[in-house]
C-alpha positions in Angstrom: 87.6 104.2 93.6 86.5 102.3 90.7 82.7 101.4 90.9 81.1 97.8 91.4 81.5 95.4 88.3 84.1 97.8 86.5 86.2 95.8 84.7 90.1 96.8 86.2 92.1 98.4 84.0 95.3 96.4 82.7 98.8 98.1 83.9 102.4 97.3 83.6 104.7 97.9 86.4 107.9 97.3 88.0 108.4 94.9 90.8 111.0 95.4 93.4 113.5 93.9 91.0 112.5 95.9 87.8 110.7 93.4 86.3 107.6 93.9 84.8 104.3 92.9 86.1 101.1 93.0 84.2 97.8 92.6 85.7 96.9 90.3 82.8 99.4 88.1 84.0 97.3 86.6 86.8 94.3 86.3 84.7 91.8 83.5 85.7 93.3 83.9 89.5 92.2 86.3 92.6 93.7 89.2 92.5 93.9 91.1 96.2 95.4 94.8 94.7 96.5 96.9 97.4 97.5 100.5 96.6 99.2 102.2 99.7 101.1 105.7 100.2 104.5 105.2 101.5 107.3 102.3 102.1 108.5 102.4 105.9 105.3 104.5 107.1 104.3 102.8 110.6 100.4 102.4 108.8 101.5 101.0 105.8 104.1 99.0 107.5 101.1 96.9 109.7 99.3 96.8 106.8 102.3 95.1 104.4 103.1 92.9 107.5 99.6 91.4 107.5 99.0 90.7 103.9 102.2 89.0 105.1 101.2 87.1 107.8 98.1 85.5 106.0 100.4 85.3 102.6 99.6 81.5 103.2 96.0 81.5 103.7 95.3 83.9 100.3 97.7 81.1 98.4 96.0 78.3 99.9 92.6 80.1 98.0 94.8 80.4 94.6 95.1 84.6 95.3 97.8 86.3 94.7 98.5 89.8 96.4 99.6 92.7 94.9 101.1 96.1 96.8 101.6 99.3 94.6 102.6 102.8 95.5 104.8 105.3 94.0 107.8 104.1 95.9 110.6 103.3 93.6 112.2 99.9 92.8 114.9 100.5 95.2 112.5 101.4 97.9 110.2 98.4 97.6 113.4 96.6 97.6 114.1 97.2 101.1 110.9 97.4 102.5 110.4 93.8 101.3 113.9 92.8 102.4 113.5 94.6 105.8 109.8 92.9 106.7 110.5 89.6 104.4 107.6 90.3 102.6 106.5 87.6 100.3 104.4 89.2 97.8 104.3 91.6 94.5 105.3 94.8 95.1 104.8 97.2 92.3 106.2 101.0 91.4 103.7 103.0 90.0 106.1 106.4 90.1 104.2 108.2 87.2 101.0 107.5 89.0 99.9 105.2 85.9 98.1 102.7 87.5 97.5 104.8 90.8 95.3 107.3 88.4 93.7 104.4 86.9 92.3 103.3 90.0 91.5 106.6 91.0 93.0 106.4 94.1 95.3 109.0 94.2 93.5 112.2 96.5 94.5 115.2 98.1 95.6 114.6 101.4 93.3 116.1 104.1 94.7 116.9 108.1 95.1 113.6 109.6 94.7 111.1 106.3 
């Protein structure tokens, strides 16, 4: 986890229709990043669906969300098909931005 008042490091991605996204592209507006493990998984599904259900709310306060994992293109796709997900999805399947962020850990039993 990055620490308190580190600036975020810039990253260029896929979205779920291979285009790229850069974080610089939202400069000057919030920015909710959201890195999760798995497309489909029952814990990441809840959380995707409630980003989703307050997608309104965060535009309403000029935010956009943002949703990466190492899924691919095609997966994030679907997922956002299959739960009408209105926001940024990104593919991060060398880990670039994941690493960045430092959130990529060793799993341990349960989580």
């Amino acid at each position: 986890m990055l620490a308190l008042g580190t600036q975020a490091p810039e990253f260029a991605l896929p979205d779920k229709d291979g285009n790229e996204v850069k974080l610089s592209d939202f400069r000057g507006r919030k920015v909710v990043l959201y890195f999760y493990p798995r497309d489909n998984t029952p814990g990441c599904t809840r959380q995707a669906c409630a980003f989703a259900r307050e997608y309104a709310a965060f535009e309403a306060e000029g935010a956009v969300i943002i949703g990466i994992s190492k899924d691919s293109v095609k997966s994030h796709a679907g997922f956002a098909s299959k739960y009408e997900l209105p926001f940024v999805l990104l593919s991060d399947v060398e880990l670039t931005a994941i690493k960045a962020y430092d959130v990529w850990k060793e799993k341990k039993q349960y989580g």
